[in-house]
C-alpha positions in Angstrom: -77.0 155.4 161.7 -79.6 154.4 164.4 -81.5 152.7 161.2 -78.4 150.8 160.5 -77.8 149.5 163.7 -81.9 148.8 164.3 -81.8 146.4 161.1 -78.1 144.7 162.0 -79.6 143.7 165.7 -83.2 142.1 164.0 -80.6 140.2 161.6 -78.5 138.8 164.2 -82.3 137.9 166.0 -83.3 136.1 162.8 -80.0 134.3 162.4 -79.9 133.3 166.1 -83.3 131.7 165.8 -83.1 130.5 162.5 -82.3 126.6 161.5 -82.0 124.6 158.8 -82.3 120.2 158.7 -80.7 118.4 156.1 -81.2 114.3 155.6 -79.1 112.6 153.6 -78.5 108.8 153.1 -74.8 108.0 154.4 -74.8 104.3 153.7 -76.7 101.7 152.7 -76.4 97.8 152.3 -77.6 94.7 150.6 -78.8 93.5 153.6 -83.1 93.9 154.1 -84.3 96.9 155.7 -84.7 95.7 159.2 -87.8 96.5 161.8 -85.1 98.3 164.3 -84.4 102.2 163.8 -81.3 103.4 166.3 -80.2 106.8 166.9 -77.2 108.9 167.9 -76.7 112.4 168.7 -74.3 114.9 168.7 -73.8 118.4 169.0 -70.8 120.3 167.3 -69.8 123.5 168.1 -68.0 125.9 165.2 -67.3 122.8 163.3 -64.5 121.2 165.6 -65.7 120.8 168.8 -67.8 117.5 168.9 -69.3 116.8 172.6 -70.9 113.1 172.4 -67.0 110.9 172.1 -69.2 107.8 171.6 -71.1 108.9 168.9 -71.3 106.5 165.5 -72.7 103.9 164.2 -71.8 101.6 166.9 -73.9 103.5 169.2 -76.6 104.2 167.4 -77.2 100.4 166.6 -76.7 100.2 170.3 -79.2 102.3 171.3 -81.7 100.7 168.6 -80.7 97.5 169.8 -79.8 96.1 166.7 -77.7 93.0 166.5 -77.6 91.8 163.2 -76.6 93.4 160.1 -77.0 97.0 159.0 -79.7 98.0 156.2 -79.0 101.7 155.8 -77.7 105.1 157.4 -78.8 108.3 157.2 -77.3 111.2 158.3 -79.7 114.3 159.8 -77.9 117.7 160.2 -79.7 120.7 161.8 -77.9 124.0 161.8 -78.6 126.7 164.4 -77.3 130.2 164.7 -75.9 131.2 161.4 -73.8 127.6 161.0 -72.1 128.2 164.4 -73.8 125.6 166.2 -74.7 121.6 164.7 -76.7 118.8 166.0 -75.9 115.4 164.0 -78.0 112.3 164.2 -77.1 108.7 162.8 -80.1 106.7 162.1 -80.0 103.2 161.4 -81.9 100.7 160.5 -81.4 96.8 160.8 -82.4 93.6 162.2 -82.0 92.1 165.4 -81.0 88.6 164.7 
């Protein structure tokens, strides 16, 4: 019994400090890959609970200063204790026209 309970606490250890990042492209336009790269971040808690309310593509061209068109979006999604915990980013890419 003591083994059984020895080797359930080491695999909640590894699945605590275990992650997992996934890149995927989201969108992407006809429009030239621009110079500018803009970021934004979120953190989502059990899947629901999202804790940035501004976070999008709005803000990441924002933050990346990016006035003109688009080019592309990618989405970047690290997991952190056994799918329990997120963190989301928007990149985008576009021009500043």
């Amino acid at each position: 019994m003591k083994k059984i309970r020895t080797i359930l606490a080491l695999a909640v250890v590894v699945a605590s400090l275990s992650s997992c990042t996934i890149t995927m492209p989201y969108a992407v336009t006809e429009h030239p890959i621009g110079e500018k790269k803009g970021v934004s971040k979120t953190t989502v808690l059990f899947g629901v609970i999202q804790f940035n309310g501004n976070y999008g593509i709005a803000e990441a061209a924002k933050k990346g200063k990016i006035k003109g068109p688009i080019s592309t979006v990618d989405l970047r999604t690290t997991s952190y204790l056994g799918a329990i915990l997120f963190t989301k980013e928007l990149l985008v890419t576009g021009d500043a026209e």
